[in-house]
C-alpha positions as CSV (number, residue, x, y, z in Angstrom):
1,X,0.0,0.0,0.0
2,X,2.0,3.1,-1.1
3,X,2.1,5.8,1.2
4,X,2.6,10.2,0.5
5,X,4.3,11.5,3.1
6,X,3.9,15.7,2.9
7,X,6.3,17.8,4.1
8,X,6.6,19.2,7.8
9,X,4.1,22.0,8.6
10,X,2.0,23.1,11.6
11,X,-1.4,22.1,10.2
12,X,-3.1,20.8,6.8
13,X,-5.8,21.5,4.5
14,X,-7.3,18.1,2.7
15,X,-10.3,18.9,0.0
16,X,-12.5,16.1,-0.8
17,X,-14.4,16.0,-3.1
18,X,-16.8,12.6,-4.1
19,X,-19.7,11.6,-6.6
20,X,-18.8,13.7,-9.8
21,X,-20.7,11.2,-12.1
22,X,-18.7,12.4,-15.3
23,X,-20.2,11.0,-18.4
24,X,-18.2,11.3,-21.7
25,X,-19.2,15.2,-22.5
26,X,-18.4,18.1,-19.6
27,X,-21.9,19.1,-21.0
28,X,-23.7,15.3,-20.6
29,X,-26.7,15.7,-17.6
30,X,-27.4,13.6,-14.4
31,X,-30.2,13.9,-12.4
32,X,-31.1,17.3,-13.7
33,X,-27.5,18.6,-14.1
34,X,-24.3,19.1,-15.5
35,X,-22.0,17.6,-13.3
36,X,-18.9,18.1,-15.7
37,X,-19.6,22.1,-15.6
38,X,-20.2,21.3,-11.8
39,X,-16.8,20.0,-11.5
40,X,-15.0,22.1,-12.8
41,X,-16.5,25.2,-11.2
42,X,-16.0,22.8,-7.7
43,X,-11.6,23.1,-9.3
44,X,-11.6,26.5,-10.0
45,X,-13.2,27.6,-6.6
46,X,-10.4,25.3,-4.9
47,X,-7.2,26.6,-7.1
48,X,-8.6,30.0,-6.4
49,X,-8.4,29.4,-2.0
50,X,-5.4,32.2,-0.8
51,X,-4.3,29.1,0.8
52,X,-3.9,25.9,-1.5
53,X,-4.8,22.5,-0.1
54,X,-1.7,20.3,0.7
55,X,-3.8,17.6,-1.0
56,X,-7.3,16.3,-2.6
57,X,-9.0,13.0,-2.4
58,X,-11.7,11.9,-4.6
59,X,-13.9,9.3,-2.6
60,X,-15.9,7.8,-5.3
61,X,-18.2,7.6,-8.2
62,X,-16.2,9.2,-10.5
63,X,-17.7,8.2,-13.7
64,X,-21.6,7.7,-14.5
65,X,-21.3,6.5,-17.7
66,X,-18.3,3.9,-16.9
67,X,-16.5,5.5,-20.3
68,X,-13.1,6.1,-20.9
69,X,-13.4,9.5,-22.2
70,X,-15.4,10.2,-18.5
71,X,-12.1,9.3,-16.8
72,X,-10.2,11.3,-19.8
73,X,-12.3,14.0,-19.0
74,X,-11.6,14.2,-15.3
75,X,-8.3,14.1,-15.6
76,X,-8.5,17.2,-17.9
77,X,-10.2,18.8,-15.4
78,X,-8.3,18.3,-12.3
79,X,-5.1,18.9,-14.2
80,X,-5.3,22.6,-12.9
81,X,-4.6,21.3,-9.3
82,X,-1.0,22.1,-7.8
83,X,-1.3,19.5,-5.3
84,X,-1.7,15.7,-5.3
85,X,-5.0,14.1,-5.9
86,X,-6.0,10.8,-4.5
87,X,-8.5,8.5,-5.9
88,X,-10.9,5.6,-4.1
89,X,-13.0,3.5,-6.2
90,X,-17.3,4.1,-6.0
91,X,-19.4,1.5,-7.3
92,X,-19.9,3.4,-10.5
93,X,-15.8,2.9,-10.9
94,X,-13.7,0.6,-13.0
95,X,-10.6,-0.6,-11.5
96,X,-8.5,-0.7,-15.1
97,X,-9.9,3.3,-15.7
98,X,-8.7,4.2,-12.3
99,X,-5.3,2.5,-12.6
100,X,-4.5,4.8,-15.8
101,X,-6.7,8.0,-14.4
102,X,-3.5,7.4,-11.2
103,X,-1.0,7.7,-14.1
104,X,-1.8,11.7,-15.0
105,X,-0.4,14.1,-13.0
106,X,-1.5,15.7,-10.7
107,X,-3.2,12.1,-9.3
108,X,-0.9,9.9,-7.6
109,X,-1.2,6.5,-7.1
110,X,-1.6,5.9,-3.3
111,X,-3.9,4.6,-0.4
112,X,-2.2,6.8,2.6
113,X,-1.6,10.1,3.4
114,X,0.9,10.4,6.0
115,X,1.6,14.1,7.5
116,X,2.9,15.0,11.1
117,X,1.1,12.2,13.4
118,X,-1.5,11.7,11.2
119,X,-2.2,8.8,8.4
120,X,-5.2,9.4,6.6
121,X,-6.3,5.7,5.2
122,X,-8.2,5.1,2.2
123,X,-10.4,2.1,1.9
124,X,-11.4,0.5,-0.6
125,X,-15.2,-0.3,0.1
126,X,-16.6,-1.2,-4.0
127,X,-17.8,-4.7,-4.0
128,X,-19.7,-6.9,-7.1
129,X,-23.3,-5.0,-6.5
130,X,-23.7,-1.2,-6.0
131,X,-23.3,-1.9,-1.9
132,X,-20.2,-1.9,0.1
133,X,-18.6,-4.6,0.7
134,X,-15.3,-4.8,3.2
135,X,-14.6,-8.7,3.4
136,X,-12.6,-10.5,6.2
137,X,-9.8,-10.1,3.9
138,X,-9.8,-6.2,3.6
139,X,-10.6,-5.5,7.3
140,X,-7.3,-7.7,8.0
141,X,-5.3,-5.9,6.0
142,X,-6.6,-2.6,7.5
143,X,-5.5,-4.5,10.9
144,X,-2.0,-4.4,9.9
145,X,-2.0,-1.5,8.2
146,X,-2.9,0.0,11.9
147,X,-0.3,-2.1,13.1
148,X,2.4,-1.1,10.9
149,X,2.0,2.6,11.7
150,X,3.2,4.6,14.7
151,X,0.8,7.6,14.0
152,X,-0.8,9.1,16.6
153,X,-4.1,9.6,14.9
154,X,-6.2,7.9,11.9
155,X,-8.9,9.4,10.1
156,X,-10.3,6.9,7.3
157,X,-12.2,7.8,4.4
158,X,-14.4,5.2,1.9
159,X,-16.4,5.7,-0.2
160,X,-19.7,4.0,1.0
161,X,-21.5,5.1,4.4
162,X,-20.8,2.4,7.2
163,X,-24.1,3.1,9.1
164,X,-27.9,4.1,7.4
165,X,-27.8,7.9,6.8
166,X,-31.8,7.5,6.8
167,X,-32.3,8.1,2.8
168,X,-32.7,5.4,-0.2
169,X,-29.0,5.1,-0.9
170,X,-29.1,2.9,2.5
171,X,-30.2,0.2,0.4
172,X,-27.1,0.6,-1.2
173,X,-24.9,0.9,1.7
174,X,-22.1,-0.8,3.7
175,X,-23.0,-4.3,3.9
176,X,-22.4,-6.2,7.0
177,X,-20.7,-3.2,8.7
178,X,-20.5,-4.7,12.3
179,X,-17.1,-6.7,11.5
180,X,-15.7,-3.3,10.6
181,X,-17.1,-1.4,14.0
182,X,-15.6,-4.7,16.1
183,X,-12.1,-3.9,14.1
184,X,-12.7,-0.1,15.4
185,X,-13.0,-0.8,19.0
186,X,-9.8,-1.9,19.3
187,X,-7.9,1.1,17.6
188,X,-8.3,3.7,20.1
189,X,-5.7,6.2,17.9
190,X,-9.1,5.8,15.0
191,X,-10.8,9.5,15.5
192,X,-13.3,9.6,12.1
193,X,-14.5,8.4,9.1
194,X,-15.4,10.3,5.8
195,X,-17.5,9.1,3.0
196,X,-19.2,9.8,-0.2
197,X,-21.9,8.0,-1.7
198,X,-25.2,9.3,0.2
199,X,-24.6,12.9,-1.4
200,X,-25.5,14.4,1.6
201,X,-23.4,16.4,4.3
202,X,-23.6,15.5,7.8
203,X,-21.7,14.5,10.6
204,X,-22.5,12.5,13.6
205,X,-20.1,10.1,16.0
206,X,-20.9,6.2,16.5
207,X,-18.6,4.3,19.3
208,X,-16.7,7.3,19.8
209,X,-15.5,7.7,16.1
210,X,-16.4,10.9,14.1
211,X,-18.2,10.3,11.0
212,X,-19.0,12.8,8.4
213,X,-20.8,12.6,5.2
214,X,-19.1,14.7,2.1
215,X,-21.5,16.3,-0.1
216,X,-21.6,15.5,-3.8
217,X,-19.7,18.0,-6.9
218,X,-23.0,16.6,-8.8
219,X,-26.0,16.4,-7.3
220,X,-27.5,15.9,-3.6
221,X,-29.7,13.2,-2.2
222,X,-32.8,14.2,-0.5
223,X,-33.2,12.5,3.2
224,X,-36.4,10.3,2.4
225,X,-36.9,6.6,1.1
226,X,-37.7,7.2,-2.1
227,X,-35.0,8.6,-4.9
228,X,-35.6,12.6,-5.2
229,X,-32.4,14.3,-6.0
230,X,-31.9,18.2,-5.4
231,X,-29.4,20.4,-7.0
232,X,-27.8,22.9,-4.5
233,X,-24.8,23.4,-7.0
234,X,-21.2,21.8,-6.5
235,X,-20.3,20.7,-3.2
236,X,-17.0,19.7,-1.5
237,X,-15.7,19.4,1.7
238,X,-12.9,21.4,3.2
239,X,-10.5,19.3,6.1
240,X,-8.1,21.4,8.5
241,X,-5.8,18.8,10.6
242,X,-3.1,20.2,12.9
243,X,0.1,18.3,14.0
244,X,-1.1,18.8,17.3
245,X,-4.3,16.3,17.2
246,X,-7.0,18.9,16.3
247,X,-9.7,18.1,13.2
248,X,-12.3,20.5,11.6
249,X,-13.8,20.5,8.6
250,X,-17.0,22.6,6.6
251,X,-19.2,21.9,3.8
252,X,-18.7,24.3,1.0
253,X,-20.8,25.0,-1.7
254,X,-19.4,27.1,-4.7
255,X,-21.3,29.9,-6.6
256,X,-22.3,29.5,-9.6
């Protein structure tokens, strides 16, 4: 699992963004909008900040249409960015496009992020149906992956929501989830989980482990049990860590 270590700092910004749905043309629609055009207004709000993140991470759901020119496309559009961009796979991903999209700068191809005594871990939650799935075999690798490290403090980010968010993408969430809390409770240095996939910002804590919900760049999901989508315009979500053990983040929407 390859790991980017950033340089030495008193504190770090992290953007993630999650659920672009690119299709093939910036100007191809998804529930109602353009989430190419959303996209790249979501870059062009971020490489404006006075203060550039130290790094980006894309949680998921990258393409819509599954098409090589979708991941072509994104790469075109995150090629702007001065820092580098992680990738974790959605269920709308394919593994082969997200090995090559890793190739273009400014994407790098790495699970960690490893900055003061931090380690951000990325987990790789896409299973054979739209729901998550993290198997036996992924949450022992996670175990020593938490071994391995002397950090001080873990923050995990997946693309799938490990507990209902009380909307109709639960049907779609993580599956068999309680393995994964059981892992939890025995990593005390674990402080929060982000994720994609529900398009809907929140944050709440479960077993003493903060989890927050990152909006979608496309489109968001209303809170009811049957599908109703509502555009509020690109979204992203803007993380602050400090060397010193501190975490905040905010929900931004961009103007458009």
């Amino acid at each position: 699992m390859a790991v980017l270590q950033l340089a030495g700092k008193p504190d770090y910004q992290i953007i993630q963004l999650s659920d672009c749905h690119l299709l093939a043309d910036i100007d191809g629609e998804y529930q109602g909008v353009k989430p190419g055009r959303y996209l790249q207004q979501a870059i062009a709000a971020i490489t404006a900040l006075r203060c550039p993140p130290d790094a980006v991470i894309l949680s998921g759901d990258l393409s819509q249409d599954h098409s090589a020119e979708s991941y072509q496309l994104l790469a075109y559009l995150l090629a702007p960015l001065s820092c580098p961009v992680l990738v974790l796979p959605g269920n709308h991903d394919d593994y082969a496009k997200l090995r090559w999209l890793t190739r273009q700068p400014p994407l790098v191809d790495a699970t960690s992020l490893r900055f003061a005594n931090w380690q951000l871990l990325l987990l790789d939650t896409k299973g054979e149906t739209p729901a998550g799935d993290f198997d036996v075999a992924r949450r022992g690798e996670l175990a020593e992956r938490f071994a391995a490290s002397n950090a001080e403090h873990f923050w995990l980010f997946s693309h799938h929501h490990p507990l209902p968010v009380g909307s109709a993408i639960d049907k779609h969430g993580w599956q068999d989830a309680a393995p994964f809390w059981q892992l939890l409770a025995t990593e005390s240095r674990v402080r929060g989980l982000a994720h994609g996939h529900c398009h809907h910002a929140y944050s709440k804590t479960h077993q003493g482990v903060q989890l927050v919900g990152c909006p979608a760049s496309s489109v968001q999901f209303c809170q009811q049990h049957s599908w109703q989508t509502l555009d509020q315009g690109p979204m992203y979500c803007q993380w602050y860590f400090a060397s010193a053990g501190q975490v905040s983040w905010q929900f931004i929407t961009v103007s458009i």
